[in-house]
C-alpha positions as CSV (number, residue, x, y, z in Angstrom):
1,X,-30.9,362.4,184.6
2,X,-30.3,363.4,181.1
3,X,-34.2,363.8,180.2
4,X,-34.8,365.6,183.1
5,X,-31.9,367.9,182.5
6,X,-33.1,368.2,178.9
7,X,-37.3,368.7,180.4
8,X,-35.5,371.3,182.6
9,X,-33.9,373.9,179.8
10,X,-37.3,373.2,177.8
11,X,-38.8,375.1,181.1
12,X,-36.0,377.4,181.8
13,X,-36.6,379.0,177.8
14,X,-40.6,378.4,177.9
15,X,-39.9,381.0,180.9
16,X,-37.9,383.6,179.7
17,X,-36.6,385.2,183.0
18,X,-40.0,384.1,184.8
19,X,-38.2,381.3,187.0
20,X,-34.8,382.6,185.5
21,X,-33.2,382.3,189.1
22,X,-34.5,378.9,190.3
23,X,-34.2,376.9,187.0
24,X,-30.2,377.9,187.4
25,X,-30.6,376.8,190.8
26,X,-32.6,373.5,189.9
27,X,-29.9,372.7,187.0
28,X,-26.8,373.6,189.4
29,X,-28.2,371.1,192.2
30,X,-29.0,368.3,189.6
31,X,-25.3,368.7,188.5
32,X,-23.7,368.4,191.6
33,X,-26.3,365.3,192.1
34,X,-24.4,363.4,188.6
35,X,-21.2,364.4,190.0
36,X,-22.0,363.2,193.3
37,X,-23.3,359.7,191.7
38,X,-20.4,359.4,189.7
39,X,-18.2,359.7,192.8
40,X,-20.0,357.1,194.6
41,X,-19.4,354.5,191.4
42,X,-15.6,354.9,191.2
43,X,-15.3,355.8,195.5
44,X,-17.8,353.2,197.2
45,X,-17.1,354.8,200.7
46,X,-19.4,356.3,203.3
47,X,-18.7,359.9,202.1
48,X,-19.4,359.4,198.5
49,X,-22.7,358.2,200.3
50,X,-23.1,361.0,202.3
51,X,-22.3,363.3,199.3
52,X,-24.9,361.8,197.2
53,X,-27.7,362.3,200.0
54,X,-27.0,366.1,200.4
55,X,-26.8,366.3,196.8
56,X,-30.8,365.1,196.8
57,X,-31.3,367.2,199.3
58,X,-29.9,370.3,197.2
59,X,-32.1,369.2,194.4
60,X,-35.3,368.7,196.5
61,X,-34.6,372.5,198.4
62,X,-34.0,373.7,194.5
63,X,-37.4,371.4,193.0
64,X,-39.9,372.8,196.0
65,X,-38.1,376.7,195.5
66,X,-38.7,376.5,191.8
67,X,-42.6,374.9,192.3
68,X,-43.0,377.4,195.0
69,X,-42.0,380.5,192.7
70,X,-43.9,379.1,189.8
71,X,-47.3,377.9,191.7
72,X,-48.7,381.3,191.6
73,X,-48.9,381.5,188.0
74,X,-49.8,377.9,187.2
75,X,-53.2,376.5,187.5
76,X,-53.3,373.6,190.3
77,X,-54.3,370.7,188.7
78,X,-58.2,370.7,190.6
79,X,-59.0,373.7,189.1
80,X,-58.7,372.2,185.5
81,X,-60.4,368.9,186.3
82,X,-64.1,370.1,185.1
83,X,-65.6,369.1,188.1
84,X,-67.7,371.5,190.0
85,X,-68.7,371.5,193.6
86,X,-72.9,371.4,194.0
């Protein structure tokens, strides 16, 4: 969790104010996802569970917002292969 929270504030400041609004968004889900883990290994109970799973679900809506924002202005990996079509 750490690296990716570390690979995460590399992005936001490569950025600038880019993706300024879904990085925040990406790095407040990802919280609430430790806090929710750490629940779960002090409270082994079905809502610690359930809090943990809509914790993921925060951080995949946050990961696919901040991919779809940033997509535009990244190069998708096929176009950088060196392949061409005959």
């Amino acid at each position: 969790m750490q690296n990716v929270q570390t690979n995460l504030a590399a992005l936001g400041s490569a950025a600038g104010t880019l993706w300024s609004g879904q990085v925040q968004n990406l790095k407040s889900a990802l919280t609430k996802l430790q806090s929710a883990v750490s629940t779960l290994a002090t409270q082994r109970n079905a809502s610690s569970v359930s809090g943990v799973v809509t914790a993921v679900g925060g951080v995949s809506a946050a990961a696919r917002q901040l991919l779809d924002a940033a997509t535009p202005s990244c190069p998708s990996p096929s176009a950088s292969s060196g392949s061409s079509a005959p």
